[in-house]
N, C-alpha and C positions, 0 to 999 in steps of 0.2 A: 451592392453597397458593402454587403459582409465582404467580401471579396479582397475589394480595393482598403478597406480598412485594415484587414489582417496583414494588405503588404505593407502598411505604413508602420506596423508592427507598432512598438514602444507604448506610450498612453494610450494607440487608438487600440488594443487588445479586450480589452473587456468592453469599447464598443461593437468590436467586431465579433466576439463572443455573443453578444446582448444581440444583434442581427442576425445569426443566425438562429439563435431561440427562436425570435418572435418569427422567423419564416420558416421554423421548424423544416431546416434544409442540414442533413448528416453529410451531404455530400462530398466535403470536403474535410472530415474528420479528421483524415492523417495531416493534413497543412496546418488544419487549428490544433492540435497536442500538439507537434514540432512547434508552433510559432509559442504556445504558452509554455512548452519545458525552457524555451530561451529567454522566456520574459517571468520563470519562474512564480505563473499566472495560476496557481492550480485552485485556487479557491472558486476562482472566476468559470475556472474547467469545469465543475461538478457538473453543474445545470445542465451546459452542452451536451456532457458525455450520457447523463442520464434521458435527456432528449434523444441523441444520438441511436440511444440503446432502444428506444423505443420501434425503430426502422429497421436499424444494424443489428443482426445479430454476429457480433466479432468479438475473437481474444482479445485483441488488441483495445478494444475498446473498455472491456468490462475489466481488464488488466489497469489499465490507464486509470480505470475509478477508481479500482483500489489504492492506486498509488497516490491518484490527488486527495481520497479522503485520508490517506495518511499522512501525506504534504502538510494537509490544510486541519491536521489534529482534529480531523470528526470519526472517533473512533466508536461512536454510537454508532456512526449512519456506514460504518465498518462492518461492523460485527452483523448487523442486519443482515449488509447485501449479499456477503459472504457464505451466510446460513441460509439463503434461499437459492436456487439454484442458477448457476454461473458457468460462463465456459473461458474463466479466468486462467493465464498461469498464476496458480496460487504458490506455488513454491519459488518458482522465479521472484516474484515479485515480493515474496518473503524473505529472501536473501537479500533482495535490494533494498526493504528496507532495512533490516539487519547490520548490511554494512555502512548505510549511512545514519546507523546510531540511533533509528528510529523503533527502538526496542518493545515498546507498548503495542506498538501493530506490528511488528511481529511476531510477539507472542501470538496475537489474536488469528494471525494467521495459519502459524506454526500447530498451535490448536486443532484448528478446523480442518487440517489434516492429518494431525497426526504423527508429524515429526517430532518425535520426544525427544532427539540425541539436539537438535538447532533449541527447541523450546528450551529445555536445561539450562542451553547456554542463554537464552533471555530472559531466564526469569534470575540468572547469575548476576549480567547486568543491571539489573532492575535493581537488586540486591536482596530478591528474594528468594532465601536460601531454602527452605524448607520445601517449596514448591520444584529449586532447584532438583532440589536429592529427590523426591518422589517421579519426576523426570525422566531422569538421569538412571534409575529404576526401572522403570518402563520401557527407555532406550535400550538397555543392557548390552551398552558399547561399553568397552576400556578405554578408550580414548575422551568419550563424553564424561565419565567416572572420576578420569583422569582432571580433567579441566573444574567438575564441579567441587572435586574434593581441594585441588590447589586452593579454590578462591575462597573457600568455608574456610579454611586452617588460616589466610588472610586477612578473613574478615575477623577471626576469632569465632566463628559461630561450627558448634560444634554438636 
């Protein structure tokens, strides 16, 4: 039934989502994320992929949560999963959110590893500058130095 519902794709997605929970069946993981990155379904995703995780143990999968709890602005149940152990690309998946603007996670991701010279630049966007410089410090790139000092002299914040 999940099956045949995920190929009708469009409204039937979170019943086909909802049928593969209750038969706690991962087997088809990779065609439910493809069918819900197209139906930009990721709220709907969580459940699965945490079900999912529960059998699977895959990048790809505990990647994918990260990126629908950031899709789907649950950056409580972010920071959680992140800080327990993961076999995430956590960098990868902090650039992607990064470049689509979605700057609150990843800071939180950028954090949780460690990348001072990418965090600088999101707490730049955020427009918090002070967290910027201490950063941007830590980084002890020229290039990140570079960017954090441009945006402080434009904010005015000195």
């Amino acid at each position: 039934l999940a099956k045949a519902q995920l190929a009708e794709g469009g409204e039937h997605m979170d019943a086909a989502i909802a049928s593969y929970i209750k038969a706690s069946d991962p087997a088809n993981y990779l065609e439910v994320i493809e069918a819900a990155e197209r139906a930009e379904s990721y709220e709907s995703l969580v459940p699965f992929l945490v079900m999912a995780r529960k059998h699977v143990k895959e990048p790809h999968l505990d990647t994918m949560l990260i990126y629908s709890y950031a899709k789907s602005s649950k950056l409580g149940d972010l920071e959680e999963f992140i800080a327990a152990p993961n076999v995430a690309s956590i960098q990868t998946i902090g650039e992607r959110c990064f470049d689509e603007g979605m700057f609150s996670a990843a800071k939180l991701l950028f954090a949780s590893i460690n990348n001072n010279a990418k965090l600088a630049l999101c707490y730049v966007n955020l427009e918090q500058y002070r967290e910027a410089v201490d950063s941007a410090q830590k980084a002890n790139s020229v290039s990140t130095w570079k960017e954090v000092n441009k945006a402080c002299v434009k904010a005015g914040e000195f």
